[in-house]
N, C-alpha and C positions, 0 to 999 in steps of 0.2 A: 504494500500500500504506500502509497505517495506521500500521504500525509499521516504518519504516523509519529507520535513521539517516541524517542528511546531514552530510558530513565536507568540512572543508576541509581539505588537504593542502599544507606548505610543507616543500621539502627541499633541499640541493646537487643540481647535475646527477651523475644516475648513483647516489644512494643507493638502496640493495637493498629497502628496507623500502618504499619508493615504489612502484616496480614491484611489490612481493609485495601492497601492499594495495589495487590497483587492480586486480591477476589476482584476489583474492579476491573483488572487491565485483561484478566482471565476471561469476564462475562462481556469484556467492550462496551463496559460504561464511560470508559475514559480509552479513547482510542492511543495507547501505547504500548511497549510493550516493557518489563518493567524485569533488573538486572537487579538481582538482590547480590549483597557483598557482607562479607561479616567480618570486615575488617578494613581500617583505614590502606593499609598496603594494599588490597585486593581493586579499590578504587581504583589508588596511584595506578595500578597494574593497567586495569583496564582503561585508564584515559592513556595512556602512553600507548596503546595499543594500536593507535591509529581507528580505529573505529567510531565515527560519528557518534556522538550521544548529544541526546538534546538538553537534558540537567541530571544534576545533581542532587539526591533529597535524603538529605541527614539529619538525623535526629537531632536534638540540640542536647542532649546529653552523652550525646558519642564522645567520648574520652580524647581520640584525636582531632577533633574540630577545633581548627585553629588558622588563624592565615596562613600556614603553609601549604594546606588543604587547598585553599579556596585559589590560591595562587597554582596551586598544580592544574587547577581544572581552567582557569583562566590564560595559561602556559597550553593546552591541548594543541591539536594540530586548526583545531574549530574550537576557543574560546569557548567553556559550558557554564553557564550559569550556576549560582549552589542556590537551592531553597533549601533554609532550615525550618525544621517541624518545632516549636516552640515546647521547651519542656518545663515552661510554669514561671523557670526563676527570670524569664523576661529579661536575660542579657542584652546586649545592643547590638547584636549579629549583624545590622547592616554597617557599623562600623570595624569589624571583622571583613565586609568584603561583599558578604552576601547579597543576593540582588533579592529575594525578598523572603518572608517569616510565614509562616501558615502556623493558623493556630491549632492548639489542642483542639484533638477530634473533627477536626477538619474531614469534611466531604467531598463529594466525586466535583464539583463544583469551582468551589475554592482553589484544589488541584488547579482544574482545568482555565480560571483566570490569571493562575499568574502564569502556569506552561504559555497562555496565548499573552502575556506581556513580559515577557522574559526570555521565552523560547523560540527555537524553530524546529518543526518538523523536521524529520530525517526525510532524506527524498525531494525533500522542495532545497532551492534553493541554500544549502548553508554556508555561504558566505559572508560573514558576520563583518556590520560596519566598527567595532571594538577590535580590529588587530590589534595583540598584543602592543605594549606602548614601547618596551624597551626598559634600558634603567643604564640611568647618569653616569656616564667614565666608565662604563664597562662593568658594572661590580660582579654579573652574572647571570645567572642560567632565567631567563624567564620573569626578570624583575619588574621594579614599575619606575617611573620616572623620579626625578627629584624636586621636592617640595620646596618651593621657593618663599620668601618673607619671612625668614624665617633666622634665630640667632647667627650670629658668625660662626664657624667652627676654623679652628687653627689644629694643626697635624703636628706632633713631635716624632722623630724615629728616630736612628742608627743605626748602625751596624751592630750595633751590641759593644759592650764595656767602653761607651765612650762617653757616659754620663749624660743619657739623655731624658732618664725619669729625674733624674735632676734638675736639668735643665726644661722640663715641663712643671716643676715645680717654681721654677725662678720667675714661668712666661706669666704662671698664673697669679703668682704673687706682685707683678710688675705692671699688670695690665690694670684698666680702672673697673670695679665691679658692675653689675654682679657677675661674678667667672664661677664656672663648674669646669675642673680640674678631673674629668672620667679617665680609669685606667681600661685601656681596650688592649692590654699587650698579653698575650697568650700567657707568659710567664708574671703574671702581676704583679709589683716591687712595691707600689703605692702604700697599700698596709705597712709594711715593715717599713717604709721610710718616714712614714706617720704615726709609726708607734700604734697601731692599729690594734686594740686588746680583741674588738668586735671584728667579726668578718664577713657580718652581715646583717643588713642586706647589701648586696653589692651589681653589678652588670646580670649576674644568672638572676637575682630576683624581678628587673627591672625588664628585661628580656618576656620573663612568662607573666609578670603581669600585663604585658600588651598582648600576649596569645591568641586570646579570644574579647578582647573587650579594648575600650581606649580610656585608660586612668585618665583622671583630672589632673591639670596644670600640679595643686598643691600636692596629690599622692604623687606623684615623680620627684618635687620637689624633696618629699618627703625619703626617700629612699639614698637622698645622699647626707654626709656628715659637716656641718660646720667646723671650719679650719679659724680660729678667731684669727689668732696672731699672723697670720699671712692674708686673711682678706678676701679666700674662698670657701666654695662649697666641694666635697671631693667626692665622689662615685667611687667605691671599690672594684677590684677587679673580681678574676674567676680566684675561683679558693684554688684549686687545681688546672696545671695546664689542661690536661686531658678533660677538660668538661666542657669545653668546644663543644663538643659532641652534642648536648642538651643541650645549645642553647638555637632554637630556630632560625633559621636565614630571614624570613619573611619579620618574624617577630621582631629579629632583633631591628633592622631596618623600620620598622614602626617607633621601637622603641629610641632611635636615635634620633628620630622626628620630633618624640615627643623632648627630647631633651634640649632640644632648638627649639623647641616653641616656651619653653622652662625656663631658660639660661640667655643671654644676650648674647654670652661670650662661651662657648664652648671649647675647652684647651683637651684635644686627645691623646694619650702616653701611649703610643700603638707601636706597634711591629713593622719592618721597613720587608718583608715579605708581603707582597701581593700578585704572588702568581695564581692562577686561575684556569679551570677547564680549557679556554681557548689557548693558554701556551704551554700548557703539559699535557693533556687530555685529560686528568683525574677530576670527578664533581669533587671528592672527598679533600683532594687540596684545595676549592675554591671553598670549600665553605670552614675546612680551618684557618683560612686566612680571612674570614669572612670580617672581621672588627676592621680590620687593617685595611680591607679594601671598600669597606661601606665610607669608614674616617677621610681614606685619600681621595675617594669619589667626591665627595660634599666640602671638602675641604675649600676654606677660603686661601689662607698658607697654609704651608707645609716646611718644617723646622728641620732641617737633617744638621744633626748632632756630630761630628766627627774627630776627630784627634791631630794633632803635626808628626809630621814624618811622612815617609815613602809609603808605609803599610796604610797608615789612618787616612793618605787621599787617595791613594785607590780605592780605600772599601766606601771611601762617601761618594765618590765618581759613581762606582758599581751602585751604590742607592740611587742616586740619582737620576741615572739613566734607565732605572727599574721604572721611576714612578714617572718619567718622562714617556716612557713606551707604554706603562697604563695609561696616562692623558692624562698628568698632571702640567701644565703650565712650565715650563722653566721659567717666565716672570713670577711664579706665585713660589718659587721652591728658594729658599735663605738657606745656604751652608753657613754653620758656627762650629766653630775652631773650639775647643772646648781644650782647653790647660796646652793656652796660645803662648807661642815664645814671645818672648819682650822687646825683643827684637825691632826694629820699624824694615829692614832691611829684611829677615825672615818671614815678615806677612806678607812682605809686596811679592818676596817671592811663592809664596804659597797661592796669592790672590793672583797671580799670572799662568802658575802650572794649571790650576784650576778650572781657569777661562779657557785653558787651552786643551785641556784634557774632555769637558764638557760641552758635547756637540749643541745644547739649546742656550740659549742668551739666560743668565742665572740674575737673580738679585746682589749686591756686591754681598760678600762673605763678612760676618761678624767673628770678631776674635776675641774670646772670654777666657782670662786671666786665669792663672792655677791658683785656686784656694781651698783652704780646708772646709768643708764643709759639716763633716760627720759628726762632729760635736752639736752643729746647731740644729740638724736633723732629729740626733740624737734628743734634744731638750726642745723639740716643738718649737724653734724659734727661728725668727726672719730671715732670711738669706739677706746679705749685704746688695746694695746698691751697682756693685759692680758686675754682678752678674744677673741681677733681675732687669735692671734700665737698659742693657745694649739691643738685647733680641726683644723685648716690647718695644721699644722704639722702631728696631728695626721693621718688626710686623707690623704697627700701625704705618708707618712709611707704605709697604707694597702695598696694605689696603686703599691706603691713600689712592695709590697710584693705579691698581688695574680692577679697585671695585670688586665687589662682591661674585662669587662665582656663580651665573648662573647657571641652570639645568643645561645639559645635552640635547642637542635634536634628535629626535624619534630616527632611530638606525632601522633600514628595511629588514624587514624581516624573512627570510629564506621558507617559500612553499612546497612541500613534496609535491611530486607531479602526482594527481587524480588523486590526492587528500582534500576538496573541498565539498566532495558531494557532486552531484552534476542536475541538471534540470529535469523534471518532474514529466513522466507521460503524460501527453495531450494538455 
């Protein structure tokens, strides 16, 4: 039949609405035909399968319903809509993603007004005017755009041991408030350099509370710690590297929204790894590099942290031209010299190899002084003036100067051949 719906169906064992829409689609009450699944994976399975379906209808107490879901089915080869079946506690599913709520005990009826405003028949034309939109700088597999109006976000990295959760701590202490200081670095340093007794809540809470629902301004606010003596608010990181693993691509990416819409000034302590499916093949390395590559995506600057000597500019070069080949900006990228010789003769020649080593035009390189710091880490106290004023000035400078970053334009999207459906007998 031409016009027919095909429904995927996910529910708990023994939900009512389950059985009544499978009696329906049996008796062609409701002309569909109706794909039960007893497990989120089962869904995944069958939308990736290339097989047209016209929606999605989950229970709203199904344990995996979460924007990753709703983004899988919107990710399809034919974008499928999710109807959630309302299961009382009246979350805000269309802020989740969903295209619309059917209530409890819902009939043959109801189904069929929002299949006819939400759906299309299998068989008729499925070409849907919703292609996929893409997602900003590349971050990954099936995303969505980047939200614009929204706080600054500043990027710190390195190559590692070159004092760059330091020096995220110096940007955030230099800048004018209100600043949220979030640790997104796989290995999180932030607690222990904050003397952190609590380890939570941190990034994994703030992650699943956007899962299925969009907290309020104040509960985001609420999930970081006040830093008095330095002048910010701080986000903890993961307790464990390995818990990557739990925290959602989709959600997290919500949850970084929300902390732009939170904060004025967002300063990220991330990872200078941001490789991805498209330059290794693995999903699994794009989505443990997921903090680092959402942070370099939206990023206004981006702070690369590095050392003097022959070793410490090669390994900023090699950052650099990482985050240059993701689509970072070389005007938005500041290298800092981090425990700079004293030299005036040894920076010029650092700020030359530099220029020269770095195929995109850089912001001029900042040089921050070697000092001890571990003592005042140690006792919760200010960093000195010397190392908080050179790299805030220096980032309000580039903002100055090349403005806020906006979104990416919509990248086409690649069609299998005969994945769109074809037109309908007579």
């Amino acid at each position: 039949m031409p016009d027919r719906f095909v429904l995927l169906g996910l529910a708990p064992a023994r939900a009512e609405w389950f059985r009544a829409v499978g009696h329906w689609c049996n008796a062609a009450s409701v002309p569909a035909e109706f794909v039960k699944c007893v497990s989120v994976e089962q869904v995944r399975a069958q939308l990736a399968s290339g097989r047209p379906f016209s929606a999605v209808v989950v229970d709203g107490a199904t344990p995996g319903l979460d924007r990753d879901l709703v983004d899988a089915a919107a990710a399809a080869t034919v974008p499928v809509p999710v109807l959630v079946v309302d299961d009382g506690r009246r979350r805000p599913w269309p802020d989740v993603g969903a295209a619309a709520v059917l209530p409890p005990g819902f009939g043959p009826d109801h189904l069929l007004d929002a299949l006819a405003a939400h759906a299309s028949p299998v068989g008729a034309v499925l070409v849907s005017s919703a292609v996929d939109d893409g997602r900003a700088g590349g971050v990954g597999r099936g995303g969505r755009t980047d939200v614009g109006g929204q706080g600054r976000v500043l990027a710190v990295c390195g190559p590692g041991g070159t004092g760059a959760s330091t020096m995220a701590i110096a940007l955030a202490q230099g800048l004018p408030g209100p600043v949220l200081l979030a640790d997104l670095a796989l290995h999180a340093e932030q607690a222990m350099l904050h003397d952190g007794r609590d380890v939570v809540p941190g990034v994994q809470e703030l992650a699943e509370a956007f899962r299925t629902r969009r907290p309020s301004t104040n509960e985001v606010r609420g999930l970081a710690y006040r830093v008095e003596e330095r002048g910010y608010d701080l986000l903890l990181g993961l307790r464990q590297a390995r818990a990557w693993s739990g925290v959602r691509p989709r959600a997290f990416e919500a949850a970084f929204e929300g902390l732009r819409a939170a904060w004025p000034t967002v300063v990220c302590d991330t990872d200078a790894d941001v490789e991805g499916e498209r330059e290794c093949g693995s999903a699994d390395v794009e989505d443990r590099h997921m903090m680092a590559r959402t942070s370099m995506a939206r990023a206004d600057v981006v702070v690369v942290v590095g050392l003097p000597g022959m070793k410490g500019l090669h390994a900023m070069v090699r950052v650099i031209e990482d985050l240059v080949s993701f689509g970072v900006s070389g005007r938005r990228v500041i290298p800092v010299v981090n425990r700079a010789p004293r030299s005036p003769r040894a920076r010029v020649e650092m700020a030359t190899a530099l220029g020269g080593l770095v195929r995109s035009p850089l912001a001029g390189p900042v040089f921050v002084p070697d000092r001890k710091v571990d003592d005042l880490l140690r006792d919760g106290a200010r960093l000195p003036p010397v190392l908080t004023a050179p790299v805030a000035a220096a980032c309000s400078a580039v903002l100055s100067r090349v403005g806020p970053r906006r979104p990416a334009p919509t990248e086409p999207t690649l069609i299998a051949p005969s994945s769109l459906g074809s037109w309908g007998a007579g």
